[in-house]
KOLDO-168203 format. One line per 8 residues: number of its first residue (from 1); their letters; for each residue x, y, z of N, C-alpha, C. Coordinates in pm, 1 decimal. Atoms other than C-alpha are relative to their C-alpha. Layout:
REM residues N
NUM> A> X Y Z X Y Z X Y Z ~ ...
REM end
This chain:
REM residues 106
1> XXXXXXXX> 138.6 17.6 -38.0 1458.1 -1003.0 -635.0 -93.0 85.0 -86.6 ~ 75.3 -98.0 71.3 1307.7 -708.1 -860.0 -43.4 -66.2 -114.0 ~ 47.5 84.6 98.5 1323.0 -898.8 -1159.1 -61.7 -127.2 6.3 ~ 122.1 133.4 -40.0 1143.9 -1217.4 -1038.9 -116.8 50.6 12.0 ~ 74.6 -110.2 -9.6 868.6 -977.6 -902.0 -19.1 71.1 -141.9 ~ 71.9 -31.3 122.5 851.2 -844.0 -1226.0 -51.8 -94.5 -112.0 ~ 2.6 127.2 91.6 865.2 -1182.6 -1396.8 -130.0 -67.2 30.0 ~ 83.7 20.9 -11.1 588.9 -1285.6 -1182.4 -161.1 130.2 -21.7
9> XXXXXXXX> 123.0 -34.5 48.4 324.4 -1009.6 -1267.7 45.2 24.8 -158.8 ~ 31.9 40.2 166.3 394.4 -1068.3 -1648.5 -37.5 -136.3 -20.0 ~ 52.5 158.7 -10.4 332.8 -1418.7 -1616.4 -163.2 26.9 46.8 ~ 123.8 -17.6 -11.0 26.8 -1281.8 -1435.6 -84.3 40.5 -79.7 ~ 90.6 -73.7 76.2 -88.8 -1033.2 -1681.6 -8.6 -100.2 -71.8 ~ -10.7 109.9 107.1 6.5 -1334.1 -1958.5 -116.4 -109.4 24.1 ~ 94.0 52.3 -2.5 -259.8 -1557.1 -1767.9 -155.8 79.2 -18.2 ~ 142.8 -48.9 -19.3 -518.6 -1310.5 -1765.0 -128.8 -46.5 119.5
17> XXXXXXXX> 129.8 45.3 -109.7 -729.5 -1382.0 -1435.2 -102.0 111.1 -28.2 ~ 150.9 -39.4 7.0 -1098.1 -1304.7 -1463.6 -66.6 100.7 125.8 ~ 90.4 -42.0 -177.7 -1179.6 -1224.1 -1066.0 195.1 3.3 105.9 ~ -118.2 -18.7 -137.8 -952.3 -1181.3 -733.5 35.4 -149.6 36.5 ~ -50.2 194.6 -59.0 -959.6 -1599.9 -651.2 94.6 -29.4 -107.1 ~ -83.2 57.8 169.8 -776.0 -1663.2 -1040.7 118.8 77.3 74.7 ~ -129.2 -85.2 -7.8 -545.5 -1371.9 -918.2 97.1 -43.1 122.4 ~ -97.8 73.6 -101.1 -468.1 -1494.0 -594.4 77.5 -172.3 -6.5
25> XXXXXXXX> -75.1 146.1 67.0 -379.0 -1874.7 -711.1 86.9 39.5 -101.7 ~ -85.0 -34.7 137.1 -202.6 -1718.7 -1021.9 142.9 87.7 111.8 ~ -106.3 -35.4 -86.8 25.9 -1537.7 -738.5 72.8 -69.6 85.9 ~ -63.9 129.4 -62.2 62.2 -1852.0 -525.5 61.9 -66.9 -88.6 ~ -86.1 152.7 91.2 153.4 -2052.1 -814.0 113.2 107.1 -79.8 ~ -70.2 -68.1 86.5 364.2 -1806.7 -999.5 122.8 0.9 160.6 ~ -111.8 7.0 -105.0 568.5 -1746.7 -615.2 20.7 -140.2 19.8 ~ -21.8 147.6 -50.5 591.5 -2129.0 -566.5 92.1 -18.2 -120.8
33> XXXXXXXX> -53.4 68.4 145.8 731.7 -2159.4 -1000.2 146.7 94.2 64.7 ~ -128.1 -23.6 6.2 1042.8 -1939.0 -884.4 63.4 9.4 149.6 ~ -61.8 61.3 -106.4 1088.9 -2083.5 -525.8 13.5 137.5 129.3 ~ 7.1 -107.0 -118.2 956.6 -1784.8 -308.7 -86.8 10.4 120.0 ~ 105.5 7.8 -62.0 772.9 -1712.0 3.7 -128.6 72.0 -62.4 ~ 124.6 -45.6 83.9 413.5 -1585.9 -77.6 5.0 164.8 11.5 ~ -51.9 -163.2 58.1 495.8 -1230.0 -258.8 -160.7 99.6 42.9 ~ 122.0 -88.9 -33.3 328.5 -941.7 -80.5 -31.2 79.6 -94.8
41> XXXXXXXX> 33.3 -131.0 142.4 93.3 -683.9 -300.0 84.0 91.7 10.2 ~ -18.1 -104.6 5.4 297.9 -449.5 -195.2 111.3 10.1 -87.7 ~ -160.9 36.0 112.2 652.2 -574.1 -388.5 -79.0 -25.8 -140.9 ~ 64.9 27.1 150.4 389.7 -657.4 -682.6 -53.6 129.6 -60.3 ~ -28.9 -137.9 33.5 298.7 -314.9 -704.7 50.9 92.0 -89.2 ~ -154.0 -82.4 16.7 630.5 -165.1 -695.9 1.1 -75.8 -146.0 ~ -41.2 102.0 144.6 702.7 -423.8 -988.1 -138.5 43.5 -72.9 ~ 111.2 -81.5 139.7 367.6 -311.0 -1187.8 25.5 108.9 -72.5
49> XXXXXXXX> -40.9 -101.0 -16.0 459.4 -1.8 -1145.1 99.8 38.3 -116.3 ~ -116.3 -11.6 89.3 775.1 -42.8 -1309.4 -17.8 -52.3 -143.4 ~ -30.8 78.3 150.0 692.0 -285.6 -1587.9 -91.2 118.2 -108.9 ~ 108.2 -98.2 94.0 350.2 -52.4 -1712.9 63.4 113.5 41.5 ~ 47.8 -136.7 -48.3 319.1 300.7 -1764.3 -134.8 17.7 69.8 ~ 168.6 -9.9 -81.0 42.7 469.5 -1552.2 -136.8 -11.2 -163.0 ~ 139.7 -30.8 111.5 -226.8 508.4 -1884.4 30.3 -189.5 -29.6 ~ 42.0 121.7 65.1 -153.2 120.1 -1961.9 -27.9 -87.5 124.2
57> XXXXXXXX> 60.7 136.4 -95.9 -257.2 -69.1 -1588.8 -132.7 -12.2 -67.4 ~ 138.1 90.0 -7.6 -543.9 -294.4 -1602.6 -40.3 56.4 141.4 ~ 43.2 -44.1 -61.7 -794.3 -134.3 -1374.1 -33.3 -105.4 97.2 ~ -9.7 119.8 -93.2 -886.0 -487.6 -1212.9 100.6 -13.7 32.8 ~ -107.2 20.9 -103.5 -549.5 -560.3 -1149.2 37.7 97.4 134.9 ~ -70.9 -83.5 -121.4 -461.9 -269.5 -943.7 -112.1 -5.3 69.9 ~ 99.8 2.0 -118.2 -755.4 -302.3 -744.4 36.4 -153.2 67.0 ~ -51.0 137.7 -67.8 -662.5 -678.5 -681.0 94.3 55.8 96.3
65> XXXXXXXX> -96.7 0.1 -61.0 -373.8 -564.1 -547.5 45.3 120.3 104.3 ~ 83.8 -92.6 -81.2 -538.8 -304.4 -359.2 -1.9 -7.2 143.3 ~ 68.3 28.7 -100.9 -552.3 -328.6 -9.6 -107.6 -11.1 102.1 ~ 97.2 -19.2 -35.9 -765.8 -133.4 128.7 -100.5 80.2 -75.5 ~ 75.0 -84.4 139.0 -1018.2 0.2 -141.6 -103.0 88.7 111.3 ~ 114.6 -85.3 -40.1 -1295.8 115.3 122.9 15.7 162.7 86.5 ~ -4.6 -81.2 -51.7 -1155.8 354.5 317.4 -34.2 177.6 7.2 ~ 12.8 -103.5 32.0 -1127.4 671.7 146.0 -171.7 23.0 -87.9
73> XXXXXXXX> 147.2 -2.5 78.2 -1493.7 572.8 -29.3 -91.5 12.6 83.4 ~ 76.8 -20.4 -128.7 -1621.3 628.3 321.4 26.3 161.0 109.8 ~ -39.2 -131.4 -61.3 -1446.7 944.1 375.3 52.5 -4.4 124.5 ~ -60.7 -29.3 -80.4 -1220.9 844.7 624.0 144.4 -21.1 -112.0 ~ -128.7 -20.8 108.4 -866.0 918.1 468.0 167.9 -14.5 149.2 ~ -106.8 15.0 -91.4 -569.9 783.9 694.9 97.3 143.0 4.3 ~ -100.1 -106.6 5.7 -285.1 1091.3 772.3 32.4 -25.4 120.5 ~ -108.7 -46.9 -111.0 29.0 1154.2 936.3 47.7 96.8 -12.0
81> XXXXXXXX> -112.7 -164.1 0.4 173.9 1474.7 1079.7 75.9 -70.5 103.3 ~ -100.5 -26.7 -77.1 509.1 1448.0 1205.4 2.9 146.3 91.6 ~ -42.4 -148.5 -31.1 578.6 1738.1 1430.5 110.1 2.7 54.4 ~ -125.4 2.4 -47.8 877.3 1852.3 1589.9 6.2 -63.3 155.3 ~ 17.8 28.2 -126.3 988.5 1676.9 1921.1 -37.5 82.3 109.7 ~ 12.3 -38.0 -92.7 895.0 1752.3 2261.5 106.8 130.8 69.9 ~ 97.7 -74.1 -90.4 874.2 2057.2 2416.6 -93.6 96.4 -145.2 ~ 15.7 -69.6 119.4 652.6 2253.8 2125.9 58.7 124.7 -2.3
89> XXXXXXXX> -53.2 -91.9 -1.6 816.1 2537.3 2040.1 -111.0 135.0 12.9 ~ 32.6 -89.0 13.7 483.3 2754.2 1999.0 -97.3 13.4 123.4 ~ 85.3 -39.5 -77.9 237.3 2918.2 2229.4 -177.1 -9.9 -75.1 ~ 133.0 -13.6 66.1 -102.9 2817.0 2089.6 -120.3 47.9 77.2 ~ 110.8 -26.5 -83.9 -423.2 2946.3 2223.8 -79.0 -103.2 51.4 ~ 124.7 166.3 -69.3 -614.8 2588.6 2291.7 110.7 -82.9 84.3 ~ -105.9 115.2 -131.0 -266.4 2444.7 2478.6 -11.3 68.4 132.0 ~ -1.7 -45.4 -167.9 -294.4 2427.5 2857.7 152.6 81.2 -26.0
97> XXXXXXXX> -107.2 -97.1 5.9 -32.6 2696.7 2949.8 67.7 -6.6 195.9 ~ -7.5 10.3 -145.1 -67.4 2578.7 3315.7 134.0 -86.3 33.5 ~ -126.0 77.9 45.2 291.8 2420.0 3420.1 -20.1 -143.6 112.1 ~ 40.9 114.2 -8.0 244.3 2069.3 3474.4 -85.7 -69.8 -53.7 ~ 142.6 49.8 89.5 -40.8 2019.1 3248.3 63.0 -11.1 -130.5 ~ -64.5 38.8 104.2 96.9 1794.2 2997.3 -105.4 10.9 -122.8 ~ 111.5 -28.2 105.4 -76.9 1885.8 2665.8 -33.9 -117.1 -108.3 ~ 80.5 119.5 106.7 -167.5 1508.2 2546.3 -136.2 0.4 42.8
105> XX> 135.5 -17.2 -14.7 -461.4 1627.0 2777.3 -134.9 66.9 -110.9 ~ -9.0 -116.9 85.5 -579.5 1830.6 2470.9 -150.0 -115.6 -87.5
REM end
């Protein structure tokens, strides 16, 4: 599967789309020429990724294939903290300390 995925964004870069509508038909028709379901950005990516170095993407492309471009241009910035399971191990000053007072009240 890697090499199809890579086969289809050289075929892409090789058409050269202009805008995001060229790019998205050039991805339908390029997954339909080697008999696939419709290839998510995210496996096209990975496969960019691999075929370019970072100093040679096309700046349109990787934004095509972009999902969400606005987010962080709005200053909200998604994050995850894992922490350790249930019970916390520390005594913080802002956790209820009262026993029964589950601290998702928080």
């Amino acid at each position: 599967m890697k090499n199809i995925h890579q086969k289809i964004i050289s075929d892409i870069l090789k058409a050269r789309p202009k805008n995001q509508v060229e790019f998205l038909k050039l991805k339908k028709k390029f997954s339909g020429k080697y008999n696939l379901a419709p290839v998510t950005n995210a496996t096209l990516i990975k496969a960019y990724g691999q075929i370019l170095p970072q100093g040679k993407k096309r700046q349109n492309l990787s934004s095509w294939l972009t999902k969400r471009k606005t987010r962080t241009l709005s200053g909200v910035t998604p994050l995850t903290v894992l922490t350790k399971p249930y019970p916390c191990p520390g005594r913080c000053l802002y956790c209820p300390q009262e026993p029964g007072m589950p601290k998702s009240y928080l």
